[in-house]
C-alpha positions as CSV (number, residue, x, y, z in Angstrom):
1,X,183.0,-28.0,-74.1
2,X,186.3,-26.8,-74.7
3,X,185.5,-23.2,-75.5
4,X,182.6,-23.0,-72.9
5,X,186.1,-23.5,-70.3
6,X,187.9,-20.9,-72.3
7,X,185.1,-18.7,-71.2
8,X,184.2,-19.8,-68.0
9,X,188.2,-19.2,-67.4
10,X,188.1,-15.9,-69.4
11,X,185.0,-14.7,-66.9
12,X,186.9,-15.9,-63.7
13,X,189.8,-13.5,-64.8
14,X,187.4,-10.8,-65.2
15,X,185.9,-11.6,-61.8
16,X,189.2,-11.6,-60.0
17,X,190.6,-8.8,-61.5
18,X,187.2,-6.5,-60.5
19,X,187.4,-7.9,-56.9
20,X,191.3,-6.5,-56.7
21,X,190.6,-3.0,-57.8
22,X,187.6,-2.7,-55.5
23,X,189.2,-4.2,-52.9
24,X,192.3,-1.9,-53.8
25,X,189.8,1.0,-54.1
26,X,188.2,-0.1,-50.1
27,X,191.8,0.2,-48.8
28,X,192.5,3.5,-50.4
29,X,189.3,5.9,-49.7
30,X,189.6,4.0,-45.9
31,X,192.4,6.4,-44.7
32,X,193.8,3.6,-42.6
33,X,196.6,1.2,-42.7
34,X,195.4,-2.6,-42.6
35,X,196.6,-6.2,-43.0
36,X,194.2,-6.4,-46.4
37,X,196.2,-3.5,-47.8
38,X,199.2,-4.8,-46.9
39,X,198.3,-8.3,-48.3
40,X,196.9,-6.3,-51.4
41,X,199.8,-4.4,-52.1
42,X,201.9,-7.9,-52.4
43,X,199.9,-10.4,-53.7
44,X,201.2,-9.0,-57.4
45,X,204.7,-9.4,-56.4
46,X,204.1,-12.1,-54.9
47,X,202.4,-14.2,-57.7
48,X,205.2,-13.0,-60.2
49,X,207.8,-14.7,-58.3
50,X,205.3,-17.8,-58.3
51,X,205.1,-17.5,-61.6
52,X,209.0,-17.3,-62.1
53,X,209.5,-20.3,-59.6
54,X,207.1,-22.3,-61.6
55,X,208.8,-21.9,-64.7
56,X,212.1,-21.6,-63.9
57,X,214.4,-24.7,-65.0
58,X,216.2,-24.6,-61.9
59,X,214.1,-26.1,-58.8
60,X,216.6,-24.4,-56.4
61,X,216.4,-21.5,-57.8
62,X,212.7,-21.2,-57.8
63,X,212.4,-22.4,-54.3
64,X,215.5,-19.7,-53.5
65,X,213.3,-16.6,-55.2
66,X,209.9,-17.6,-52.8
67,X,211.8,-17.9,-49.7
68,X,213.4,-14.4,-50.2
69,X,210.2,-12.9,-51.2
70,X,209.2,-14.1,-48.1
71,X,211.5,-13.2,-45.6
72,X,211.6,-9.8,-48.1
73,X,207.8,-9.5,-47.0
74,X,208.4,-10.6,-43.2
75,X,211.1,-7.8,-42.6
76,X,209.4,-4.8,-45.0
77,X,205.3,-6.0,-43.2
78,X,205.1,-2.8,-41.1
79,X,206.7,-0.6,-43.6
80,X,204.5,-2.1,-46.2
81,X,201.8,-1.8,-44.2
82,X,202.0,1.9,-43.4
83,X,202.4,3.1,-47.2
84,X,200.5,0.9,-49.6
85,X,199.2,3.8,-51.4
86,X,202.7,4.3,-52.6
87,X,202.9,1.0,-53.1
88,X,199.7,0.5,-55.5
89,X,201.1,3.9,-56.7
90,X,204.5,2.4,-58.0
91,X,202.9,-1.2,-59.2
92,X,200.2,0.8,-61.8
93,X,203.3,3.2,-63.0
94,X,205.4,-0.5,-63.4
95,X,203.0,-1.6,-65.5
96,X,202.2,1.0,-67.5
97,X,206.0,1.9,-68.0
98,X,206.2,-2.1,-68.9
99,X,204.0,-2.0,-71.4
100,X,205.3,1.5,-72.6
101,X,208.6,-0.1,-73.3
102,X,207.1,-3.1,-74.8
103,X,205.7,-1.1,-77.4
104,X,208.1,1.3,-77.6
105,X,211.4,-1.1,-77.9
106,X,209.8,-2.2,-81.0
107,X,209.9,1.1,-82.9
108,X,213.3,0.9,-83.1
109,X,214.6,0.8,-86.4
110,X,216.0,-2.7,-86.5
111,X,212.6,-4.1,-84.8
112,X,209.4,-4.6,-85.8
113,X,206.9,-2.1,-84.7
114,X,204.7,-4.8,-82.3
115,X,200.9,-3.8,-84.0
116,X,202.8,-4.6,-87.2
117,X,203.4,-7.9,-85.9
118,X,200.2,-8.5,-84.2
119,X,198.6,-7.2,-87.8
120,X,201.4,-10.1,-90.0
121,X,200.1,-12.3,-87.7
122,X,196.4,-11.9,-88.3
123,X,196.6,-11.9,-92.1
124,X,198.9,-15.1,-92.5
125,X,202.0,-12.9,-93.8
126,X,203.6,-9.1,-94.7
127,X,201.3,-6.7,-94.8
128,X,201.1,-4.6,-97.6
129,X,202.8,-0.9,-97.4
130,X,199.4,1.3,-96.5
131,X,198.9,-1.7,-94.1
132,X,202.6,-1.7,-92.4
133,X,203.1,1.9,-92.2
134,X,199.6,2.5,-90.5
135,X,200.3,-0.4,-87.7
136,X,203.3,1.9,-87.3
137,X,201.4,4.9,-86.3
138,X,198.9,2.6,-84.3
139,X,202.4,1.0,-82.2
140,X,203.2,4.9,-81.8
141,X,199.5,5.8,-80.2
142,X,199.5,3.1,-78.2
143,X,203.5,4.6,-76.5
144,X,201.4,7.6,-76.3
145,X,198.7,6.6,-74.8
146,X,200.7,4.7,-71.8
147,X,202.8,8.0,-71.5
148,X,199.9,9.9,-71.0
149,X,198.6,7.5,-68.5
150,X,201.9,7.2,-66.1
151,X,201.6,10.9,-66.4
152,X,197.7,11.2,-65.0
153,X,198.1,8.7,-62.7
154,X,201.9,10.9,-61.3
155,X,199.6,14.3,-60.9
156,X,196.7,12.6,-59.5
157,X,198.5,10.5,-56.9
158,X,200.7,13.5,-56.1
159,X,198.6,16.2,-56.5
160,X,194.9,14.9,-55.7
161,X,193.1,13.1,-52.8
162,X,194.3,9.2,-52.6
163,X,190.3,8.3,-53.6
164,X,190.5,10.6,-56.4
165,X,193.7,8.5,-57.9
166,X,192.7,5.5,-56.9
167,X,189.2,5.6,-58.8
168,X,191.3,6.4,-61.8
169,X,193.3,3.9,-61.9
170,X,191.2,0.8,-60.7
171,X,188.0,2.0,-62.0
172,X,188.6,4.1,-65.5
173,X,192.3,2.5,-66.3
174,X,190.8,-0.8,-68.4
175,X,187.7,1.2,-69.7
176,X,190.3,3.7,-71.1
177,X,192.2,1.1,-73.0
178,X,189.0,-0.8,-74.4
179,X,187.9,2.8,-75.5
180,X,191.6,3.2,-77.1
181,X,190.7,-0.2,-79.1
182,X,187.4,1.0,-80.1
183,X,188.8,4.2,-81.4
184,X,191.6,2.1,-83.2
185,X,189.1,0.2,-84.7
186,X,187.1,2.8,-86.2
187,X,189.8,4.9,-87.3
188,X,190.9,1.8,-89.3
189,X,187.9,1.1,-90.7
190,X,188.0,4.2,-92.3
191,X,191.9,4.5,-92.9
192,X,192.2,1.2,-94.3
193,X,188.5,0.3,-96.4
194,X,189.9,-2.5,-98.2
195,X,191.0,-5.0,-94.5
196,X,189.2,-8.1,-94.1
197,X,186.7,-8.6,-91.1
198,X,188.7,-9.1,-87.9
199,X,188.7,-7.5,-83.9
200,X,190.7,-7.6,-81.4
201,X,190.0,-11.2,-80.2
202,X,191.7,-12.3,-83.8
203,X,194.8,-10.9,-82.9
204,X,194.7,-12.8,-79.6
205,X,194.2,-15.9,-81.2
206,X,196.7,-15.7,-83.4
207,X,199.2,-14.4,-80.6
208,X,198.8,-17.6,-78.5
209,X,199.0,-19.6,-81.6
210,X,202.4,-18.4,-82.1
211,X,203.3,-19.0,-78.5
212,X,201.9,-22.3,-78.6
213,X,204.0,-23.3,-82.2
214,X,207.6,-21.8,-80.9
215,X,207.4,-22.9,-77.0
């Protein structure tokens, strides 16, 4: 029962996610400015600082952060309204850079490179050296891979039609990642013959095991 929620939840994420991008993708080949592009280009903002207010200790300050979102919102509607191709421009380059940093913070030399930590966490302890250092290179392709990405999304949104940029990113942007995984995988497969058998959905588990023991 309790994993058929897991994936009922896991689908609904899915769903809602697919529904954005091509309701994103409507807005953007329309040529028009619209309430539902306006609403669109928000709602992520806007459910971050829901998010924040939620877990925030401080009740006042939660409540504080929505009502200046809103008022925020109220003042910036028309403005919002007339560019929310730059808009969905500058929230997929926030991301992106986001998770660029993520994994990119970690390479520093007093951190640990974050597929090297995903990979500890997976086989119950240190990794052995052949194990650590490629996890290394893997935290490396993955900065790469998000550079690369803010780039194509820069030059398409800049330099070609808005549809063209915006089928990229809301249409080829998760299928690029899950075929970065799949590459990853294979590569490591052959790389590393002696690994135990594990994907992507292990390292998951093991991440919101951790969450769960230090929260």
């Amino acid at each position: 029962m309790l994993e058929a929620m897991r994936t009922a939840r896991g689908l609904s994420i899915v769903v809602m996610i697919v529904t954005y991008a091509v309701l994103v993708h409507h807005v953007n080949t329309s040529g028009q400015s619209s309430m539902l592009g306006a609403i669109l280009a928000l709602l992520p903002m806007f459910l971050l600082v829901i998010t924040f207010s939620l877990k925030t200790t401080s009740r006042l300050v939660g409540i504080s952060s929505l009502l200046i979102f809103c008022i925020v919102s109220w003042f910036a509607w028309s403005l919002v309204r007339q560019h929310t191709g730059l808009i969905f421009w500058m929230l997929d380059i926030t991301l992106m850079s986001g998770l660029l940093v993520t994994f990119g913070w970690t390479l520093q030399r007093d951190q640990k490179p974050l597929c090297v930590h995903f990979a500890e966490m997976i086989n119950g302890g240190e990794l052995p050296a052949e194990h650590e250092r490629y996890a290394h290179k893997v935290t490396v392709a993955w900065v790469v891979f998000f550079a690369m990405m803010i780039i194509a999304s820069t030059v398409l949104f800049f330099m070609a039609p808005l549809a063209t940029w915006s089928f990229f990113v809301n249409f080829l942007t998760l299928p690029l990642v899950a075929l970065m995984f799949v590459v990853e995988f294979i590569v490591r497969r052959r790389v590393l013959t002696d690994l135990p058998t594990s994907h992507i959905l292990d390292a998951v588990r093991a991440y919101l095991n951790n969450s769960a023991r230090t929260q």
